[in-house]
C-alpha positions as CSV (number, residue, x, y, z in Angstrom):
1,X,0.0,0.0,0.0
2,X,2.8,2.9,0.3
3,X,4.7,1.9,-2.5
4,X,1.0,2.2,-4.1
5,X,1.1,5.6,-2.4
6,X,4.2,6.7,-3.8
7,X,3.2,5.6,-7.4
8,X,0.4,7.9,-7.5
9,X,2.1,10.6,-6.0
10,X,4.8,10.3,-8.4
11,X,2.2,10.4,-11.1
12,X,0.9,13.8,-9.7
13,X,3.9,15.5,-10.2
14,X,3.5,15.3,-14.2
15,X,2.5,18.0,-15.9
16,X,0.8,16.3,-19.0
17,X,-1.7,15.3,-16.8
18,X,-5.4,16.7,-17.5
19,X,-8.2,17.0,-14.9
20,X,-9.3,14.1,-15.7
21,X,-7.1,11.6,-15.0
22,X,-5.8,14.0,-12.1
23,X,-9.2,13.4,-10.3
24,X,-8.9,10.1,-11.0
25,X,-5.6,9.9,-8.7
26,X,-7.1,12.0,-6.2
27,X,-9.7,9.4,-5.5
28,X,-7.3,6.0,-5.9
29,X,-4.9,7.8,-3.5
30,X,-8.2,8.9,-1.1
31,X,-9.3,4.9,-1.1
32,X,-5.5,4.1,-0.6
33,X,-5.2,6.1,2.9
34,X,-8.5,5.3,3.6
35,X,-7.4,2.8,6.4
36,X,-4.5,4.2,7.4
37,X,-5.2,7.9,7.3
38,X,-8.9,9.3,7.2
39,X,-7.4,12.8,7.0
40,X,-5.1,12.5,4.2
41,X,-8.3,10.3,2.6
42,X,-10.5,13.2,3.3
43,X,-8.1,15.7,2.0
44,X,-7.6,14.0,-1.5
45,X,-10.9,13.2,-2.0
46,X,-11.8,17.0,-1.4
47,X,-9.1,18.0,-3.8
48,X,-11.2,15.8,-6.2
49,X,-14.1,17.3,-5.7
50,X,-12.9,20.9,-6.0
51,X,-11.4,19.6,-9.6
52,X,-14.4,18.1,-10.4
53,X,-16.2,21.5,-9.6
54,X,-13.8,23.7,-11.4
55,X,-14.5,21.2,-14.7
56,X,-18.0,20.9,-14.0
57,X,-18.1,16.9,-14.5
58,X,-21.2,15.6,-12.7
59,X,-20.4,12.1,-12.7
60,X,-16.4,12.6,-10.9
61,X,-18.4,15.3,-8.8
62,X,-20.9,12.7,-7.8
63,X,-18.2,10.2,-7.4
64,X,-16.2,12.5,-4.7
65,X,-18.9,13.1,-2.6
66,X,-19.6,9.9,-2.3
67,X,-16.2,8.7,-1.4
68,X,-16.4,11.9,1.0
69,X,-19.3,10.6,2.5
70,X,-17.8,7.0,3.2
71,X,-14.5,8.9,5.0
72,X,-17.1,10.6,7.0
73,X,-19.0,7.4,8.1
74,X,-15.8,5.8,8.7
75,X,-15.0,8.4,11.0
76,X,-18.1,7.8,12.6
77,X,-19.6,11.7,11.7
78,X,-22.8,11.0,10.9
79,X,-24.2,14.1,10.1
80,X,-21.6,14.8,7.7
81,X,-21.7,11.5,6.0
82,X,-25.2,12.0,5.3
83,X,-24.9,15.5,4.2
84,X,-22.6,14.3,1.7
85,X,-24.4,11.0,0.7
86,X,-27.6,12.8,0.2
87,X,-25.9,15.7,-2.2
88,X,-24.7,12.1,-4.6
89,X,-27.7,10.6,-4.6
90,X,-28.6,13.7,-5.6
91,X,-26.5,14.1,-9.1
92,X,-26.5,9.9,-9.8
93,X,-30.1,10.7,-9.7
94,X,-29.2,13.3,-12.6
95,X,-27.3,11.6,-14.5
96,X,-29.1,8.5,-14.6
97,X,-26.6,6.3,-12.8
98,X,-28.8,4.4,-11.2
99,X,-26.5,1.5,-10.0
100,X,-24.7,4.2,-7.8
101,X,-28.1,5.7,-6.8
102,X,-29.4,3.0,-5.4
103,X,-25.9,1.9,-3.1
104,X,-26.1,5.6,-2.5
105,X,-29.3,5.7,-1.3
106,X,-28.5,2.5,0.7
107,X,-25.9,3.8,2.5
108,X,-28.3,6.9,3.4
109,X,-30.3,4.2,5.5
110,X,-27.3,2.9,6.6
111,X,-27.0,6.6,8.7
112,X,-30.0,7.0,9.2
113,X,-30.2,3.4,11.3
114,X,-27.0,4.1,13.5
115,X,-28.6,7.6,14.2
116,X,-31.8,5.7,15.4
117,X,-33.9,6.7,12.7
118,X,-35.6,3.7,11.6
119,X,-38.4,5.1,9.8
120,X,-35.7,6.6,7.4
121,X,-33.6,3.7,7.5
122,X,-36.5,1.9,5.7
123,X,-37.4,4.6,3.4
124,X,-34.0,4.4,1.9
125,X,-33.6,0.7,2.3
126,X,-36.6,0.2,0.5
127,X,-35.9,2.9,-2.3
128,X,-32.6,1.4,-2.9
129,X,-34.3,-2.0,-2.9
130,X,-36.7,-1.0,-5.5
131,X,-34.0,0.6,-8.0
132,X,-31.8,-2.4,-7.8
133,X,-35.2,-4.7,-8.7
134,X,-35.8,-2.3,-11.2
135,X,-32.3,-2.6,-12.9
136,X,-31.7,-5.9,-12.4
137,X,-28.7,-5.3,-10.2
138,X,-28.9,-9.1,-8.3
139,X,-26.0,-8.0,-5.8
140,X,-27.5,-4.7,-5.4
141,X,-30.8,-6.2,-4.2
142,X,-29.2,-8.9,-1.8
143,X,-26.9,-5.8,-0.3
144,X,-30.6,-4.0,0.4
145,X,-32.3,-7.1,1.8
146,X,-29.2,-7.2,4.4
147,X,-29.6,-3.5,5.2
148,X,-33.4,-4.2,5.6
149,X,-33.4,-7.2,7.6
150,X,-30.5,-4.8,10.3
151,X,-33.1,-2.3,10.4
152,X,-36.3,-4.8,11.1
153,X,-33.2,-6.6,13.8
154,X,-33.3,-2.8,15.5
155,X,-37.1,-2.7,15.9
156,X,-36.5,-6.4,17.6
157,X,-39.2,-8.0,14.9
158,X,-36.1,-10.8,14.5
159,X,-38.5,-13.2,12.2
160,X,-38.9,-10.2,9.6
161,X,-35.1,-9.9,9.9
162,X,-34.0,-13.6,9.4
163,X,-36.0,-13.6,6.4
164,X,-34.1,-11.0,4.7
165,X,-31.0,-12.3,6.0
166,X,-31.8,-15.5,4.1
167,X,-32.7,-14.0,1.2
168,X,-29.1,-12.1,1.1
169,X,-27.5,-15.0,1.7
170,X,-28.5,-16.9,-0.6
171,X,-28.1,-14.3,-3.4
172,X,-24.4,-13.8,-2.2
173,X,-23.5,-17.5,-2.7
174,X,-24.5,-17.6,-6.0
175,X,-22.4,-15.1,-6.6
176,X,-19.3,-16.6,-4.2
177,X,-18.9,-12.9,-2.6
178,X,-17.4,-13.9,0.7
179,X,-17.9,-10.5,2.3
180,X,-21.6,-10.7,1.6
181,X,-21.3,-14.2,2.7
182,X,-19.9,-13.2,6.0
183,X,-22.0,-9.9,6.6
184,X,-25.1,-12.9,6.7
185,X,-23.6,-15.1,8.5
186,X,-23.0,-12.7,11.1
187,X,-26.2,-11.5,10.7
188,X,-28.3,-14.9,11.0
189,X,-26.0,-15.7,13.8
190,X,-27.1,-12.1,16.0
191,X,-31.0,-13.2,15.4
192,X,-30.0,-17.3,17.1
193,X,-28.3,-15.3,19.8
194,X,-31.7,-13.4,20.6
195,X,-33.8,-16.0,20.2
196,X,-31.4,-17.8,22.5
197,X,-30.2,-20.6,20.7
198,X,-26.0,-19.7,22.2
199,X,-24.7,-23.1,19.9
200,X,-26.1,-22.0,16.3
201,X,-25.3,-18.4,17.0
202,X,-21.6,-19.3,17.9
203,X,-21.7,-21.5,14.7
204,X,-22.4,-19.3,12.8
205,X,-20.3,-16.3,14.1
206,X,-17.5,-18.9,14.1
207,X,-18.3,-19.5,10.5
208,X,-18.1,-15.5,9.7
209,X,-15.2,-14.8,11.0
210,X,-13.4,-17.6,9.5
211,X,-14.2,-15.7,6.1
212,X,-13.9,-12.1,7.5
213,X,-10.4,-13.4,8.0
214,X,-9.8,-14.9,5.0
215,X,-10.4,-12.0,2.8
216,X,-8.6,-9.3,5.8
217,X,-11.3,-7.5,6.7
218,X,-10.4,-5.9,9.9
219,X,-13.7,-4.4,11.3
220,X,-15.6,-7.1,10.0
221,X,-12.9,-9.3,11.8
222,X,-13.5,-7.0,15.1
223,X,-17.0,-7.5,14.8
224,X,-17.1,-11.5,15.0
225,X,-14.7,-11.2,17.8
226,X,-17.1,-8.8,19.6
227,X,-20.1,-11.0,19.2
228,X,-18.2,-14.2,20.0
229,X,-17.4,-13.0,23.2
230,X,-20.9,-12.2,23.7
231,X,-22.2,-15.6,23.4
232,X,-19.4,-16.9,25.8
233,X,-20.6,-14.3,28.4
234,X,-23.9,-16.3,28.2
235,X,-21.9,-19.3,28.7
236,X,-20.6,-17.8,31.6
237,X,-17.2,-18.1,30.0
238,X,-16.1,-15.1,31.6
239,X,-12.3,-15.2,30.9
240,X,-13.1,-16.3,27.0
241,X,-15.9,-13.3,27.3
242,X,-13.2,-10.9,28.2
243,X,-10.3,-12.1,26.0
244,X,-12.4,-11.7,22.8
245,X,-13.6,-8.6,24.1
246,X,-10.1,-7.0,24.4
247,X,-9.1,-8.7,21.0
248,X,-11.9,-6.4,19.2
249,X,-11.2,-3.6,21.4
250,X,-7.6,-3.9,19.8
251,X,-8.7,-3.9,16.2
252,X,-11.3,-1.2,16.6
253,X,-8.7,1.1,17.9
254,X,-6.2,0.2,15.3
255,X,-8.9,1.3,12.9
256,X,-9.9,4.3,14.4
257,X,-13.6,2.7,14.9
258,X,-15.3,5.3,17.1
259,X,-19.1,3.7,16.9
260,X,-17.6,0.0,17.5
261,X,-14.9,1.4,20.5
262,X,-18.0,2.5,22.1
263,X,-19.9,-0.6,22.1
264,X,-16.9,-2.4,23.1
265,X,-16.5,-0.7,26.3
266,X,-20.0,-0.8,26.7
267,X,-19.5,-5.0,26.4
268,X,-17.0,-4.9,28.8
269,X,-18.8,-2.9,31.4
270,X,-21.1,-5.0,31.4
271,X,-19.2,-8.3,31.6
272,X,-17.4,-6.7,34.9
273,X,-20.7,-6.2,36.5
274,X,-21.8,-9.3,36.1
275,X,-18.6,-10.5,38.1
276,X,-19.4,-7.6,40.5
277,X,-16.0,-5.6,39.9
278,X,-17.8,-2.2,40.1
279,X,-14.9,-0.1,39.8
280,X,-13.6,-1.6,36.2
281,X,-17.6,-1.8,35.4
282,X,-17.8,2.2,36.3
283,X,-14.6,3.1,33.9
284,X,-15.2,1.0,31.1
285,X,-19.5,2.0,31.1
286,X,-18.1,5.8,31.2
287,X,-15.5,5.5,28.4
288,X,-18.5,4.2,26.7
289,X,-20.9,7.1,28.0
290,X,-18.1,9.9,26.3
291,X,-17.4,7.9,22.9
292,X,-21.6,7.4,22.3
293,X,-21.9,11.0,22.9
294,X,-19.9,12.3,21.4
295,X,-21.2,10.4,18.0
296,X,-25.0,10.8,18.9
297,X,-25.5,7.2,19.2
298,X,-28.7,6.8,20.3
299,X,-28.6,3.2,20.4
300,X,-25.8,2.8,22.1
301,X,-26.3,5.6,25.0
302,X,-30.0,3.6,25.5
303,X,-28.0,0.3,26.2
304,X,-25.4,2.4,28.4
305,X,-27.9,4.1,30.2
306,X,-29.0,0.2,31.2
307,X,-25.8,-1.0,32.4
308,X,-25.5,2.5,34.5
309,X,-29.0,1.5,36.1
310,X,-27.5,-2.0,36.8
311,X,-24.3,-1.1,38.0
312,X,-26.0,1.5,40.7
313,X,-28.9,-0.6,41.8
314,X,-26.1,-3.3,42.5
315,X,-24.3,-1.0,44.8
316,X,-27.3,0.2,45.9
317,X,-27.3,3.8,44.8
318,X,-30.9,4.1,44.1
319,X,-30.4,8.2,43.2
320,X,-28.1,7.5,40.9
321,X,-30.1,4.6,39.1
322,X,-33.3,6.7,39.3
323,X,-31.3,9.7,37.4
324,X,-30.3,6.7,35.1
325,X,-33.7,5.3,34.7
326,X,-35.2,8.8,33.7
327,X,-32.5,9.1,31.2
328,X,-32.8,5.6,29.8
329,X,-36.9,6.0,29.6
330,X,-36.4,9.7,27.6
331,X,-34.0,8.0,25.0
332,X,-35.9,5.3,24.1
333,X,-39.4,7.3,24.0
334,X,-37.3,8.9,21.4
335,X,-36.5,6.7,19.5
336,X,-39.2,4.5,19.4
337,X,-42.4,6.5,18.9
338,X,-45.5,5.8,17.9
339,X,-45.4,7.8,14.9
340,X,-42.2,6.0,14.0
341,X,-43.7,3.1,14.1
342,X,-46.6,3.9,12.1
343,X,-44.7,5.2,9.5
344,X,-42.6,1.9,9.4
345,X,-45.6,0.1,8.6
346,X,-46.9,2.4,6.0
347,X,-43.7,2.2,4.2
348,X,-43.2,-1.8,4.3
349,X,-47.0,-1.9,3.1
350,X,-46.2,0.3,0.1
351,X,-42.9,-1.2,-0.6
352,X,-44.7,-4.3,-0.8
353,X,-48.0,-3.7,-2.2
354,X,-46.4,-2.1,-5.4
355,X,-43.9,-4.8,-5.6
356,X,-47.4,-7.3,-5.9
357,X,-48.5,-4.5,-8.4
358,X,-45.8,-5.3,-10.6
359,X,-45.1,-9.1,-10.4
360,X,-48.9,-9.0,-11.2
361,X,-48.3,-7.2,-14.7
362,X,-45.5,-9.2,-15.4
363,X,-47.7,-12.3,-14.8
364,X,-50.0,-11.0,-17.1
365,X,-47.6,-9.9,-19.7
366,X,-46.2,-13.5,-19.5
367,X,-49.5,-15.4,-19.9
368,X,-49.2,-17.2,-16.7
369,X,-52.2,-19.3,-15.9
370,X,-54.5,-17.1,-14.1
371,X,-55.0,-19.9,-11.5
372,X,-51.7,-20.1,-10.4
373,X,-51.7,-16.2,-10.4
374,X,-54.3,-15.6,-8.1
375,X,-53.1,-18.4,-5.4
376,X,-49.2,-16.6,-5.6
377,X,-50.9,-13.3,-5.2
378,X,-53.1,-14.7,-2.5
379,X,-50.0,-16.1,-0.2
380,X,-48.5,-12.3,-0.7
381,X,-51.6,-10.7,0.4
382,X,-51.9,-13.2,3.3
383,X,-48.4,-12.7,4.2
384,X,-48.6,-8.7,3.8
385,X,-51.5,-8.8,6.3
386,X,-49.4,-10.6,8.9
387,X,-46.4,-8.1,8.6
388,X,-48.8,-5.7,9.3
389,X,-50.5,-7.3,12.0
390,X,-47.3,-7.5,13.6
391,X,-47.0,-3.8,12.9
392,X,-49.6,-3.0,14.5
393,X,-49.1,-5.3,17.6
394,X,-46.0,-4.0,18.1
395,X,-47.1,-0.6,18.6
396,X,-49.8,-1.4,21.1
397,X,-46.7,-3.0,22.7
398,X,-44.8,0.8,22.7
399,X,-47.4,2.2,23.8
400,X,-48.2,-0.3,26.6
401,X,-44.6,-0.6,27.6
402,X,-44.5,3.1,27.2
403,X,-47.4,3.7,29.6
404,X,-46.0,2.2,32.4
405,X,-43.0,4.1,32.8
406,X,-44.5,7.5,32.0
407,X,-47.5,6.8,34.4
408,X,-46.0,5.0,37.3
409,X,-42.5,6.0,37.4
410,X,-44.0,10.1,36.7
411,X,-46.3,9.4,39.7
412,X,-43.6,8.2,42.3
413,X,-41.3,11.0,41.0
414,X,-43.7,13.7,42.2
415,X,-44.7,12.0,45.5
416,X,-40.5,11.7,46.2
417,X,-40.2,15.5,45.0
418,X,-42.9,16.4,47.3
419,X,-41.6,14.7,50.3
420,X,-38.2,16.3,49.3
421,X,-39.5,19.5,49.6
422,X,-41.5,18.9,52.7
423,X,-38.5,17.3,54.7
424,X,-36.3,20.5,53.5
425,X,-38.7,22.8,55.4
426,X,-39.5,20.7,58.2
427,X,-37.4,18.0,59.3
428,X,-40.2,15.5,59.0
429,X,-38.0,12.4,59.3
430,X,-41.3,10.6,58.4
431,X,-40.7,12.0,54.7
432,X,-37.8,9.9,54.2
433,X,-39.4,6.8,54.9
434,X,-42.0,7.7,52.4
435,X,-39.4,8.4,49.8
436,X,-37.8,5.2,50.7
437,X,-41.2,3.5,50.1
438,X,-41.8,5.0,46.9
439,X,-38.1,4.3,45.6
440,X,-38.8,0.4,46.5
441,X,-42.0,0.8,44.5
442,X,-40.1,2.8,41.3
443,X,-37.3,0.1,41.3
444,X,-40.1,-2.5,41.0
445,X,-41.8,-0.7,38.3
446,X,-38.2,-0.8,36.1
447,X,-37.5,-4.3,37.1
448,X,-41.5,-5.3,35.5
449,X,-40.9,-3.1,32.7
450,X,-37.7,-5.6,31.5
451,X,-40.1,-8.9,32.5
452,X,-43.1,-7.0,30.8
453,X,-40.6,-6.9,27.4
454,X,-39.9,-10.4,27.3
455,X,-44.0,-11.3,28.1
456,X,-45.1,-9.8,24.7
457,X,-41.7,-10.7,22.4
458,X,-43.7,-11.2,19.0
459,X,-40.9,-12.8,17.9
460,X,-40.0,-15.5,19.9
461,X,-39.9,-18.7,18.5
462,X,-42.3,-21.8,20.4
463,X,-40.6,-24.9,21.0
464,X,-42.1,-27.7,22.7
465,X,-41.7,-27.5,27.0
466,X,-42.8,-29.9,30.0
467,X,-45.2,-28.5,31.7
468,X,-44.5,-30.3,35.2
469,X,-40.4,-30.0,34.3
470,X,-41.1,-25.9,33.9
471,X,-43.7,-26.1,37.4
472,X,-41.3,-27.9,39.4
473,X,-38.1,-25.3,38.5
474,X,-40.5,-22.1,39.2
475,X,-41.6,-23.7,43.0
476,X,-38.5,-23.8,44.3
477,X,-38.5,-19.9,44.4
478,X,-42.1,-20.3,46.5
479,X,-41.2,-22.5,49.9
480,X,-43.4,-20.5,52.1
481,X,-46.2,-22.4,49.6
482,X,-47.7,-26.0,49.5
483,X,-47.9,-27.1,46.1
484,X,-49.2,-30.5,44.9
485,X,-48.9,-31.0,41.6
486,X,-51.1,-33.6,39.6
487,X,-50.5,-34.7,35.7
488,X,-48.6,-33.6,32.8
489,X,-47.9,-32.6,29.2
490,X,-45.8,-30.7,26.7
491,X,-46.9,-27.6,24.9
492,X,-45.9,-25.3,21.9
493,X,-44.6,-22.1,23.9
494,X,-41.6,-19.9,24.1
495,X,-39.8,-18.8,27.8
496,X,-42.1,-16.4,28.5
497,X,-44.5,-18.7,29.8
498,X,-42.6,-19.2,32.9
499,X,-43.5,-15.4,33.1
500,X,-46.9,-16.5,32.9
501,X,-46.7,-18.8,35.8
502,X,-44.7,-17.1,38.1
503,X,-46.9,-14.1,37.8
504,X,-50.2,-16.6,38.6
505,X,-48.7,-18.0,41.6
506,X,-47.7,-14.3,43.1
507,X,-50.7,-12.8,42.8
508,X,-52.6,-15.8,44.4
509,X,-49.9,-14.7,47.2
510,X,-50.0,-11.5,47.1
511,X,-53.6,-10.4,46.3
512,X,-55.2,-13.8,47.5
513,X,-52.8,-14.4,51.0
514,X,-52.9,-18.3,49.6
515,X,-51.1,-20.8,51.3
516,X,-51.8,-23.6,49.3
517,X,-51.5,-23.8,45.5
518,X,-52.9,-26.9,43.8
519,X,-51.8,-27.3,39.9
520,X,-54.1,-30.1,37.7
521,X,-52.5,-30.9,34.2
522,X,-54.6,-32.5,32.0
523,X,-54.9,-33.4,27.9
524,X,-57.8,-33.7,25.8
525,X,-57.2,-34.1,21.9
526,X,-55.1,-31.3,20.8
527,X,-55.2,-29.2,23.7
528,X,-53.7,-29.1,27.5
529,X,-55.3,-27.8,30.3
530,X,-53.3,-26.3,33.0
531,X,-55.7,-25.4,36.0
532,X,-53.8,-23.1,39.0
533,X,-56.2,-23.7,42.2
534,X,-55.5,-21.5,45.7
535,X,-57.0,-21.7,48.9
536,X,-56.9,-17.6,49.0
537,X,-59.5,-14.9,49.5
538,X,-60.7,-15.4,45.5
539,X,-61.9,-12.8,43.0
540,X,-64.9,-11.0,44.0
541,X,-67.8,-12.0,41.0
542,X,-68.0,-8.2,40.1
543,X,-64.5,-8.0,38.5
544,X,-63.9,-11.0,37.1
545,X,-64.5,-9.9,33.5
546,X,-62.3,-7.3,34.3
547,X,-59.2,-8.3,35.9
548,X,-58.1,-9.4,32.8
549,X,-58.0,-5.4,31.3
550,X,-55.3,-3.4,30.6
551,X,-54.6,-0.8,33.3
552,X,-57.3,-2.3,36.1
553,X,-56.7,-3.4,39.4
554,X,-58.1,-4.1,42.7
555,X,-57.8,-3.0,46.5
556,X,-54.3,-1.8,48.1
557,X,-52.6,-4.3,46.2
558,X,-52.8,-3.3,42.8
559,X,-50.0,-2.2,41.2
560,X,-49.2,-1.4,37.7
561,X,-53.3,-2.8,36.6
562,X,-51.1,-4.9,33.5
563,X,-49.3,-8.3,34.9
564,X,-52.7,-10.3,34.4
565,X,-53.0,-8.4,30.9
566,X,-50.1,-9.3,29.8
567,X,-50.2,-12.6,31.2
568,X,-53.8,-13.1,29.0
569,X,-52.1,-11.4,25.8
570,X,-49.1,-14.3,26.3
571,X,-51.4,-17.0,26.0
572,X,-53.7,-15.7,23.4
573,X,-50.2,-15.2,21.3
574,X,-49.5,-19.0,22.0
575,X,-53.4,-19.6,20.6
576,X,-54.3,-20.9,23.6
577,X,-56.9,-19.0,26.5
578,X,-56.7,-18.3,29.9
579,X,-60.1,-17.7,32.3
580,X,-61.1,-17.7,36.1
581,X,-63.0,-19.0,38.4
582,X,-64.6,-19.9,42.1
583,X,-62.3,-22.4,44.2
584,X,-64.4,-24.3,46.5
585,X,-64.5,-23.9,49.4
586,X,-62.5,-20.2,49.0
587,X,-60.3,-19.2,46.9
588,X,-59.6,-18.8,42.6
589,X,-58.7,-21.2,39.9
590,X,-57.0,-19.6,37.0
591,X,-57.7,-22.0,33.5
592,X,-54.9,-21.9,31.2
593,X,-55.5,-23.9,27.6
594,X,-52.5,-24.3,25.3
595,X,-52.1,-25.6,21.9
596,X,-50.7,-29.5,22.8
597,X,-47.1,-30.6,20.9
598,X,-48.1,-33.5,18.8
């Protein structure tokens, strides 16, 4: 590479050189220091664009601010790189290069998503997508599918994103691009590891870096190494955990990577508090805190935010993880809105409905049986309307989620603000107990929110589970309770119906003062019957339609008014249904039916 450099400075010093070819080795000496050098990148590929200015080419102009843009994403400057990128897209749009509009465009998303902008993201994703459909550019399309499908990983809907993982993939190995390869390996591998499934993620992250290696790529490289030592954190392989960690940190900082340093840190934080070293946890979580921003990251100062609410409720700083907790719930409100959200699904509608549009006039142009047609067309419709049915559940999940911290956490805030105030003016020692109590009653609140999230995961994927196996592993946290424990079957569920069970046995606890739970298991053609009987104070008649409501609840108990909703949407998601009634002689049975694994 600097003999490479020399060459092409050599060549500059020519004075038969026109414009032309002098732009030319502005930019092959920009892509040159690229890695080694942003600045001197930057500083050649402006000298480019001033040439191309002064010559008034379109297509080298169009070319430099492009390559502009990439120095400026590489240096992790967002709202330059997208300044740049969008003033491209703007002249390949002119002059009909449409291959480079649509990677241009791409790479707009691209911003837009590590900003936090996801409604944007998929705008240009889509736009890109469409262009490269239109043009036939194969590679194009599977690059755009990839970008999609990170997007769609953001927003957490992981089965939209695996799909268009898969559909990248495959598009890159007919083609043998190993970078594109990699990128979905990676890729599939991040949507096992939230689903859970540690051994197929680290397959396949194993599998990626082998080829990320291979062809030298050295964030791509840092990147595996990062996510590898993820999974082994799950594993509880701490030292592995930490010694991929550091190995990525390395590379990251070789290459100047600010967005990736950040993360790193982050990573590391974390896997320090989870061995309880709260000193290295505090430094690493903070070096994160600067980098993230410092680049805007919204992402990434939401997920730090976290750790810094972990890390102080561990040491019991409960000021300090409130102030965190305010600051975690403000930065994800803004990013994930409501009107974001609708906007996602207005665009993924369009996207597809006048992809339909089309293949439909192709069909027709091609003569294709009108049979076979109309049952294609009929799977895409049936399809389209599940995407959005998603959509749409997953902004009544926002807005639920949403609800809770805004409502509850708001109200505990202004009592603890009151009593503040009062103790300041008159020494009411009685005021601190009460801020104590409402502290205790916040902290709860935040640790619901994180067991609310993993209740309503649309995305989870049901695998068969013992009932009595999953019963008997949830009792043991219950010994002040008698259980007895009749029958057995297996169900098609995901985790969060431990959730489901450990909330039914605390509020026959907690709301009903039981003492004794008895739990009937029973099978009947393709369903199971799981029937929770306590020897509590029961349900009162008059709310028993009701307790099953968002936002009710009952007596000097109640809390948040949403555990038993969520608990009822959990089922119904499984296509099974929960009801309640009298225990005789006192007391409530709660009746759970679930879809049976055949």
């Amino acid at each position: 590479m600097i003999e490479t450099i020399k060459n092409l400075k050599k060549k500059l010093l020519s004075s038969k050189l026109d414009d032309n070819t002098r732009i030319e080795i502005f930019i092959e000496l920009s892509h040159a220091y690229l890695d080694k050098n942003s600045d001197k990148s930057l500083e050649y590929a402006k000298k480019s664009l001033e040439l191309s200015e002064k010559i008034n080419n379109e297509e080298k102009k169009a070319n430099s601010l492009s390559i502009i843009g990439n120095i400026y994403y590489c240096k992790n400057i967002y709202e330059e790189a997208l300044k740049f990128y969008k003033k491209a897209s703007k002249l390949f749009k002119i002059i009909g290069d449409k291959n480079k509009l649509g990677n241009s465009l791409d790479n707009i998303g691209i911003i837009y998503r590590k900003l936090s902008s996801y409604d944007n993201a998929l705008l240009y994703h889509l736009e890109s997508c469409k262009i490269c459909e239109n043009i036939g550019d194969t590679k194009g399309i599977a690059y755009s599918y990839n970008s999609i499908g990170n997007t769609y990983l953001c927003l957490t809907n992981y089965e939209k994103a695996l799909i268009y993982f898969q559909k990248s993939l495959e598009i890159m190995q007919t083609f043998n691009d190993k970078g594109g390869i990699s990128n979905s390996l990676n890729n599939i591998g991040i949507i096992f590891k939230k689903q859970r499934n540690y051994e197929k993620a680290l397959e396949y992250y194993t599998k990626s870096l082998k080829i990320f290696e291979e062809i030298n790529n050295k964030k791509r490289i840092g990147i595996s190494l990062s996510n590898i030592g993820n999974i082994h954190e799950h594993l509880k392989n701490y030292d592995k955990t930490l010694e991929f960690h550091f190995k990525a940190l390395t590379i990251f900082e070789e290459i100047e990577d600010k967005w990736e340093i950040a993360r790193t840190f982050n990573n590391i934080g974390r896997l320090f508090l989870e061995i309880k070293n709260f000193s290295k946890s505090f430094s690493y979580l903070e070096r994160s805190l600067k980098l993230t921003r410092e680049i805007q990251a919204k992402e990434l100062i939401k997920d730090n935010y976290n750790e810094f609410i972990a890390l102080y409720s561990a040491q019991n700083n409960y000021q300090k993880a409130f102030e965190y907790s305010e600051l975690y719930s403000k930065i994800k409100d803004s990013i994930f809105t409501e009107e974001s959200s609708k906007k996602i699904a207005e665009m993924q509608t369009r996207y597809e409905t006048e992809k339909k549009e089309k293949e439909a006039e192709i069909y027709r142009i091609a003569n294709i049986e009108l049979v076979s047609a109309n049952e294609q067309l009929e799977k895409e419709i049936i399809q389209r309307k599940k995407a959005e049915k998603e959509l749409k559940i997953g902004r009544k999940r926002l807005i639920m989620l949403n609800k809770i911290i805004r409502h509850d956490l708001a109200n505990d805030f202004i009592v603890i603000k009151s009593a503040v105030k009062i103790f300041k003016k008159t020494s009411n020692y009685n005021m601190l107990a009460e801020i104590e109590k409402r502290v205790n009653v916040s902290l709860k609140t935040i640790a619901d929110y994180k067991k609310y999230e993993s209740f309503i995961d649309l995305n989870s994927e049901l695998i068969e589970i013992e009932i009595n196996k999953l019963i008997n592993d949830i009792i043991t946290e219950f010994s002040e309770i008698k259980f007895n424990i009749e029958g057995n079957g297996r169900v098609l569920v995901d985790d969060a119906l431990k959730s489901v069970f450990t909330n039914l046995i605390t509020n026959s606890i907690k709301h009903g003062n039981s003492t004794k739970i008895d739990i009937k298991i029973s099978s009947n053609n393709n369903l199971c019957k799981i029937k929770f009987m306590d020897n509590g104070t029961g349900i009162p008649d008059k709310i028993k339609d009701k307790i099953f409501k968002e936002g009710f609840y009952f007596g000097k108990s109640g809390h948040t008014g949403i555990g038993l909703h969520i608990v009822r949407k959990t089922i119904e998601r499984y296509g099974g249904s929960i009801s309640v009634e009298d225990n005789k002689p006192t007391g409530a049975v709660f009746v759970i039916s679930l879809r049976k694994a055949l």
